[in-house]
N, C-alpha and C positions, 0 to 999 in steps of 0.2 A: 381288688379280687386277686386272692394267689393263685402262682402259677403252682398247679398237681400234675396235671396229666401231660407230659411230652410225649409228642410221636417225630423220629427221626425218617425220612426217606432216603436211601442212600446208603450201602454200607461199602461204600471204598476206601480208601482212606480216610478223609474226613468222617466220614460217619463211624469207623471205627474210632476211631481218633476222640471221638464227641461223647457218642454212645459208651464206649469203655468208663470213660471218667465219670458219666452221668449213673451210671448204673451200680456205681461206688456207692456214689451218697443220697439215692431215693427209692423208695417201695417198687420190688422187680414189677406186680402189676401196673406201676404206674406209667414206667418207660416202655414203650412201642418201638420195635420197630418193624417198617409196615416192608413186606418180602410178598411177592408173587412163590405160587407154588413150587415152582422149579427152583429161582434161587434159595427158596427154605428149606427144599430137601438136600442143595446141595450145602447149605452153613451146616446143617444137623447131619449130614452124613461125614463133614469133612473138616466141619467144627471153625472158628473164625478164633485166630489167637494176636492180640497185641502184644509188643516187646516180648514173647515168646512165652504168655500167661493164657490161655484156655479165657475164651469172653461167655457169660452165660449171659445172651440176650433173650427179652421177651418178645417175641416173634409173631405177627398177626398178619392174615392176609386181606389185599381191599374188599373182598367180596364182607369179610367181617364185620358185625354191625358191634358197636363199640358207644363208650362213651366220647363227645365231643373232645378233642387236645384244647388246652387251654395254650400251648406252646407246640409249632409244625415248624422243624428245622430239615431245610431240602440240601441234599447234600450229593446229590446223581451229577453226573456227566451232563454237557447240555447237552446232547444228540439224546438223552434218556428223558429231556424235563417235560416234556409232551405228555408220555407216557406217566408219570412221577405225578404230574398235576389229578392227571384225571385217579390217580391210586389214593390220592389221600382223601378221596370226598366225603368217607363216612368218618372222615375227622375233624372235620371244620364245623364247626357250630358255631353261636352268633356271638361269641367274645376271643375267637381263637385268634392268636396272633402268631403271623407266620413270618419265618427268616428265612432266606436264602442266602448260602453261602458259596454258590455257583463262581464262577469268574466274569467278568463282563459288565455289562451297565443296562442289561436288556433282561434278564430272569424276573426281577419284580413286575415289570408293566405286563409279561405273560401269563404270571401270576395270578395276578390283577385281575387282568382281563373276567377270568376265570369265576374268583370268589370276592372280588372287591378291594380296591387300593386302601380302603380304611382297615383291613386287616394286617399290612403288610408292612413290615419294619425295611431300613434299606439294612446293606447287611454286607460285610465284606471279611475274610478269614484270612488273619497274615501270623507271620511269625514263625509257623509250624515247619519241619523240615521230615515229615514222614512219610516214610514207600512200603507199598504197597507189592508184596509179590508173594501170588498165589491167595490164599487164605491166610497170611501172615502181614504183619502193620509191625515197622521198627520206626523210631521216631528217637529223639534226643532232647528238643523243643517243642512242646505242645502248642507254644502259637496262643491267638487269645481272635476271637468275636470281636469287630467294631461294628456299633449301631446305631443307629437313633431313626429318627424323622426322615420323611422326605422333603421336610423342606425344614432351612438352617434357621435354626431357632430354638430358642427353651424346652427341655425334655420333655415331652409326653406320658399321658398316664400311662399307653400304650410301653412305653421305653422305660418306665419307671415298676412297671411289674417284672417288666424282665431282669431289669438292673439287679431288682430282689432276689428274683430266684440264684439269679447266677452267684449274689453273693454267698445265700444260704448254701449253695450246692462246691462255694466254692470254683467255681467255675471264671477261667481268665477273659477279661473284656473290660473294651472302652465304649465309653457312649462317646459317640462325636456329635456338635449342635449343626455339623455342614457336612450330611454325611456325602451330598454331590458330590464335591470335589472328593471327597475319601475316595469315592467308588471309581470316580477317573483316577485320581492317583494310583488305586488297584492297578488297573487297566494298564495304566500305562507300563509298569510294574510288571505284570504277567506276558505284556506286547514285548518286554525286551527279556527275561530272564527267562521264561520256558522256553521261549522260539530261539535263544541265542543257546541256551543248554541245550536244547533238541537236536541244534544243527553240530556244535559241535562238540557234545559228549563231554563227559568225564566227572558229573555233579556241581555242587554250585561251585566248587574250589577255583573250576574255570574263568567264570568271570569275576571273581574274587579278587582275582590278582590279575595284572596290568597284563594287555596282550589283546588279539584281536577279537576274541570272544568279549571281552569287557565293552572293548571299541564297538562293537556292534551291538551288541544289546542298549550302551547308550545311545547311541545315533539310532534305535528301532525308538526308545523311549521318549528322547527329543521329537520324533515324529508325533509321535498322540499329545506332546504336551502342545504343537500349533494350533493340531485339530482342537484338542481343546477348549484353547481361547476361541475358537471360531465356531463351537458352541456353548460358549456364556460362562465357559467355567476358568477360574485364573489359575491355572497349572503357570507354576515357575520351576526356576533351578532352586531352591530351597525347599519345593517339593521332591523332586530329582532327588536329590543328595539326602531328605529323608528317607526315601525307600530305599535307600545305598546303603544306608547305615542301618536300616533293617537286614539285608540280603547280608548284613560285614557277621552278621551276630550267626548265618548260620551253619551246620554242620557243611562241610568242604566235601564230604562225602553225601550228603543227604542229594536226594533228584526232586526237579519239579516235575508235577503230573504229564508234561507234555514228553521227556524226556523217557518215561517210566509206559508211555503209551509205543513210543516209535520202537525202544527195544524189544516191548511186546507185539511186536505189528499190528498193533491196536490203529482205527483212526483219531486223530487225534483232535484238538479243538483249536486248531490252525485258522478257522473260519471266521470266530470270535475274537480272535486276537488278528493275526495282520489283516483278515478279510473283513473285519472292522474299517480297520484305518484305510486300507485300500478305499474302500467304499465311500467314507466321508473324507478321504482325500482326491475323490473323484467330483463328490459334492462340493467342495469349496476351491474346489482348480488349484489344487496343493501337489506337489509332486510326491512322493512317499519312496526314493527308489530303496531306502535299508529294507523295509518291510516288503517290499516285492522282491526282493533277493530270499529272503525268509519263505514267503510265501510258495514260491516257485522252487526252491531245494525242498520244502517240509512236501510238497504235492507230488513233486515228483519221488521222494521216498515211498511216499503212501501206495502211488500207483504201481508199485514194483511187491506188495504183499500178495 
């Protein structure tokens, strides 16, 4: 069964970032993106531009009775996915397969919960080095979608429609057969490089290069990779030094979202990331003190907006 209809929820960076490239290469009726009345009169009054190009999205709201998405890519804030789930309902019909490209390791089972795990691809978004300020998206690296299964094994037809589309649409992505460990990997990946960029400024250029900002984002990283094995998954230093060599490839000036949130005295997703590890390093009597340092300077930022 091809995938026709996408509906995107989310238009922050990611969804601009998604949306933009998708709306290149398929039928404007076909791409949704699903806006509550207020953010859609503020995109149409105020317009949504990537790399500094005017985006013409197609624009629907939940209350909208629509045909079913054959493809729901979530792309909101977690402090929005509450709200994000219950908006795509009159999207989901009984073949629709949904991505989420959130951060974390907990978006899909919320998901789930919701419209059913057999809908649900696991889903993680690396590579990209785009910010987001105002109704404008600059990027340099698009980044690519890894997905597959939830559990490690042989593609799924489920993985193999999407595979299609993306290649039809052109669209960058890997299917991985173990996408668990990808998603910690994530995790572990966003536990050190947002929270270590948040704290001490300047884009990723910071921990690029040797110095204590590197120092601490590794020593946050090393923290999620014990927790890890102490839940079933084999995080190594070979995973380590893969995400290193992703973070080496990207723009020195480009911010990660947590970075792009503190400047904006936005609250940020501090919670998902060290209040993660806090959490399950309370569970397994691990001590965590890099990520309670993080924790405790990003909290105390926050309380001073």
């Amino acid at each position: 069964m091809e995938i026709k209809k996408v509906s995107i929820i989310g238009l922050g960076a990611l969804g601009i970032l998604f949306a933009n490239h998708l709306a290149k290469k398929m039928p404007p009726s076909d791409l949704r993106i699903i806006a509550d009345q207020d953010r859609l009169y503020k995109y149409k009054q105020d317009g949504v531009y990537c790399n500094g190009e005017p985006c013409e999205f197609n624009y629907v709201t939940p209350e909208e009775e629509v045909l079913p998405a054959d493809l729901i890519i979530f792309t909101v804030k977690y402090n929005g996915l509450v709200e994000a789930i219950k908006a795509v309902h009159n999207h989901v019909g009984e073949n629709t397969i949904i991505l989420s490209a959130l951060n974390g390791v907990t978006s899909e089972g919320l998901i789930g919960q919701v419209y059913g795990m057999e809908k649900v691809l696991y889903c993680v978004a690396q590579g990209m080095d785009a910010v987001k300020e105002g109704n404008e998206l600059t990027y340099h690296n698009m980044g690519l979608l890894c997905f597959g299964d939830r559990e490690a094994g042989a593609p799924s037809t489920k993985v193999k429609r999407v595979s299609a589309f993306f290649d039809k649409t052109e669209f960058p992505y890997i299917v991985d057969t173990d996408m668990p460990k990808r998603m910690w990997g994530k995790l572990m990946l966003n536990v050190g490089v947002n929270q270590a960029v948040a704290v001490y400024g300047g884009g990723y250029g910071v921990i690029q290069n040797e110095g204590e900002a590197r120092d601490t984002m590794i020593g946050a990283m090393r923290e999620v990779m014990i927790l890890a094995q102490k839940e079933g998954i084999n995080l190594t230093e070979d995973d380590l030094n893969y995400w290193l060599d992703v973070l080496s490839k990207l723009s020195p000036l480009g911010k990660p979202s947590m970075l792009q949130d503190v400047e904006a005295k936005r609250y940020s997703e501090v919670e998902l990331f060290a209040g993660t590890v806090l959490e399950l390093g309370e569970k397994h009597g691990i001590s965590t003190p890099v990520n309670q340092r993080l924790y405790d300077e990003i909290k105390s930022r926050e309380a001073n907006y």
